[in-house]
N, C-alpha and C positions, 0 to 999 in steps of 0.2 A: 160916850164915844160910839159915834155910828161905822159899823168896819166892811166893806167888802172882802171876804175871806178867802175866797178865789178868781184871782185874774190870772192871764199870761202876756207875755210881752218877748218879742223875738226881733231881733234884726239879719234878715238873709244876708246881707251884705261879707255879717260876719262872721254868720252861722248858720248853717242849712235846717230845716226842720224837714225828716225825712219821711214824717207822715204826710205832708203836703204832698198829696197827688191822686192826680184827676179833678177833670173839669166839675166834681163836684164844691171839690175844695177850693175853686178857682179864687171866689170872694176874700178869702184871705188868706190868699198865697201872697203877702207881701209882708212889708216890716209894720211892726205895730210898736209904737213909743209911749213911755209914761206920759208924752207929754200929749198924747193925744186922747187917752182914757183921763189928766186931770179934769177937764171942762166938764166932762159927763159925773165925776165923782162929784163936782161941787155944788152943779146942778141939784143934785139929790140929797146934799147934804153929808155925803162918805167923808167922814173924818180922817180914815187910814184905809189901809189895804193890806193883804197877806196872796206875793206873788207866787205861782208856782210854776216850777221847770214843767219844758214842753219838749225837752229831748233829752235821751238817757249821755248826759254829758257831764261832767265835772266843771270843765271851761264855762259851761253856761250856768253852771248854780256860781259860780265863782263872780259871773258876770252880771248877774240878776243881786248878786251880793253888793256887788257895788254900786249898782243903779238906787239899791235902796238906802245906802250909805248918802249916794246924791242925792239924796228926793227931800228934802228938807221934814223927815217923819211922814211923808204921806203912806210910801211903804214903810210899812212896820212889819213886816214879815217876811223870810222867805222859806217858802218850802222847796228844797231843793233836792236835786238826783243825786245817788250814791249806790257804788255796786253791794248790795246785800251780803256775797258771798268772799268778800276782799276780806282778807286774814287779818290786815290789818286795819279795819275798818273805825275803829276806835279812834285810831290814832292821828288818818285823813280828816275824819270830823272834826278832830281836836283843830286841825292846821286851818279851817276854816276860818274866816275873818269878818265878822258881820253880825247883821240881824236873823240869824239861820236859826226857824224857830220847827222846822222839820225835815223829813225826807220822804220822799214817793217816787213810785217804780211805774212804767205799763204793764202792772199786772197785765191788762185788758189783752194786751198781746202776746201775753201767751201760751203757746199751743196746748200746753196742760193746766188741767183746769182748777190742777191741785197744786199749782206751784208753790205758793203761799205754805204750803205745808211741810217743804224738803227742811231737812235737818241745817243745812248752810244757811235757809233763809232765815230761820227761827233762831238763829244765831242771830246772825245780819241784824233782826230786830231789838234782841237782847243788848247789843252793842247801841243803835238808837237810843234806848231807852236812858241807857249807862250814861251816854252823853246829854240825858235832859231832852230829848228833842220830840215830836211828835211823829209817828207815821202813819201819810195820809194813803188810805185805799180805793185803787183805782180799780173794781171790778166789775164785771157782767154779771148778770145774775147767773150764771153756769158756776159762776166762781165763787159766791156767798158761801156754799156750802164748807167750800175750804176757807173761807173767811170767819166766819163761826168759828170753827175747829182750831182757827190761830190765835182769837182774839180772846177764848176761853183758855186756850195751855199757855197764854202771855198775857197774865192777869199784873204785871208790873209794865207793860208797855202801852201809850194812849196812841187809840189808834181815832182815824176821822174819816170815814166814807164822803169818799166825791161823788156828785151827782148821781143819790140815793141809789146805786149801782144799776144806772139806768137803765131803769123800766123801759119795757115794752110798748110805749103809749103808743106809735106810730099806727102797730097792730091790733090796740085794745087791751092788751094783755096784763094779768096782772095775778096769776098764780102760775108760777111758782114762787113770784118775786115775793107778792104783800106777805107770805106766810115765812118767807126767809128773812126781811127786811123785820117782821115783827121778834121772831130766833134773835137775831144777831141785837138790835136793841136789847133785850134780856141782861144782855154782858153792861156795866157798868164805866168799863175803860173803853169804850168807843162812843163816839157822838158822828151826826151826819152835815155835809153841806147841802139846803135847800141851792143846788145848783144843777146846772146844766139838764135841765129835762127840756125847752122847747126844743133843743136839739136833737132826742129823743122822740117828739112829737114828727107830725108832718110839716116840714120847714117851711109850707107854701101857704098849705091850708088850718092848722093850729086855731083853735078857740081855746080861751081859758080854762072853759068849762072840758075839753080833752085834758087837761094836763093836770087840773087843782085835784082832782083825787088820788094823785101820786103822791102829791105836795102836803094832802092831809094827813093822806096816811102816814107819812115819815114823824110826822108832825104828832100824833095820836101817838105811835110806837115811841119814841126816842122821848116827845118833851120839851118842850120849846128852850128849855134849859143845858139841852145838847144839840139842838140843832143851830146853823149858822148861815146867814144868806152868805151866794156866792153867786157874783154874777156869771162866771165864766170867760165874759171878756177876751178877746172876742171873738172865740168860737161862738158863743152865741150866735153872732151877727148873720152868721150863716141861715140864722130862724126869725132874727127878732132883733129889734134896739135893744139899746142901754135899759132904757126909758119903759119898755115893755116888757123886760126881763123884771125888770124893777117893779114896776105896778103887780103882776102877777105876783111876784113873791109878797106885797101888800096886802093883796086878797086873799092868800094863802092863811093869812095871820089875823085876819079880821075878825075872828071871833076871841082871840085871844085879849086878857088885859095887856095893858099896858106897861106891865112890867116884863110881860112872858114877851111882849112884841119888842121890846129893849132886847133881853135876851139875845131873840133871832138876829137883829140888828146889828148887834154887837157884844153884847156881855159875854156870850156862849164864847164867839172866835178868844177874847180876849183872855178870859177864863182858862180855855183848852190850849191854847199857841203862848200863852204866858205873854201877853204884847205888854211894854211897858204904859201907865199909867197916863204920860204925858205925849203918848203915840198922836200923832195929828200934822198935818201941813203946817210949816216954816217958814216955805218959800215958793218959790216957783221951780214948775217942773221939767223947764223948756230942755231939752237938747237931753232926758234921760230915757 
């Protein structure tokens, strides 16, 4: 089973995404539907998919729950939003009704760089855990350091780095990241998404060859047995197709066997998000 491990999917009509703004973000300030990321999945051969929230809402993990309820198995996932420091945090997951295979925060946003380390949140994840569920981290490289320090004193919670905590490419840059990214793989209970780095790159002028030594080194550090393609979807698009998010991540893995490139493909998500067995398209995905 080949899985795309991170996409998102929003409709403004019915819910505002309040990071959308400025004219950088112009290209997709609008609604994006399953049914418009199916064609690209099948193109490529994506068997399933694992969606995740794009706003700190409940209403929208609620609503991404249901979409994947409709999608005849294409979504087989959703990682969804949930407040960390809700007392009864346990109890909201439980009332969930769906394929909710985790939860993730915008760490990215913020303003302390140690959030991830407060006594409420390390609750907050303790309760994820309690409920089965995975949590995925959204950080900077400013914030690895408190990512480390969460992911080692919560050696019973699996956690999954999105968009290998997006490197510096744009700049060059690549210490302090490569020497944290190599730390934090050490821990066991984390694995990463090979996702979202041309957005990370320069979105105009991007070559392969700027972005694949981010892509390797995640890939060297973690293990192609904890690493997971993610296309992003479609933030991306802001840098790059479907189709060229896709090939790069191909070349990233070109030296690997065949089994390890399985893996990145799909075993890893499958593995880590617990997707069931017979996860795959049913039907059609029109109007989700």
């Amino acid at each position: 089973m080949r899985i795309d491990a991170h996409h998102h999917l929003w409709d403004l009509a019915r819910r505002p995404q309040p990071w959308l703004t400025g004219p950088a973000l112009d290209p997709i300030a609008r609604t994006f539907r399953l049914a418009e990321l199916a064609p690209l999945l099948a193109a490529h051969g994506i068997d399933a998919t694992v969606v995740v929230q794009s706003s700190s809402s409940l209403p929208e993990t609620r609503e991404l729950l249901a979409t994947a309820a409709g999608s005849g198995g294409l979504v087989a996932g959703v990682v969804g939003w949930a407040d960390l420091a809700d007392p009864a945090l346990g109890e909201m997951l439980a009332s969930l009704d769906g394929p909710l295979v985790g939860i993730r925060h915008q760490v990215q946003d913020e303003p302390d760089p140690r959030w991830l380390t407060r006594p409420e949140v390390h609750t907050g994840l303790r309760a994820v855990a309690s409920a089965g569920l995975v949590y995925d981290l959204l950080v900077t490289p400013v914030q690895l350091p408190a990512a480390v320090e969460t992911v080692r004193a919560l050696p019973e919670v699996r956690f999954v780095l999105d968009h290998c905590a997006k490197p510096p490419i744009a700049d060059g840059g690549w210490e302090p990241w490569a020497g944290r990214i190599t730390e934090l793989a050490q821990l066991p209970n984390v694995s990463c998404k090979l996702s979202g780095l041309v957005t990370e790159a320069d979105w105009e002028r991007w070559r392969p060859q700027d972005v694949l030594p981010y892509a390797r080194h995640v890939l060297d550090a973690f293990g192609p047995g904890r690493v997971m393609f993610g296309s992003d979807w479609p933030v991306a698009t802001l840098a790059a197709r479907y189709a060229d998010v896709y090939a790069l991540a191909e070349q990233a893995v070109a030296a690997l066997d065949a089994g390890e490139r399985a893996a990145v493909f799909g075993g890893t998500a499958a593995q880590v998000y617990g997707l069931p067995d017979g996860a795959g398209p049913a039907g059609p995905a029109a109007g989700s």
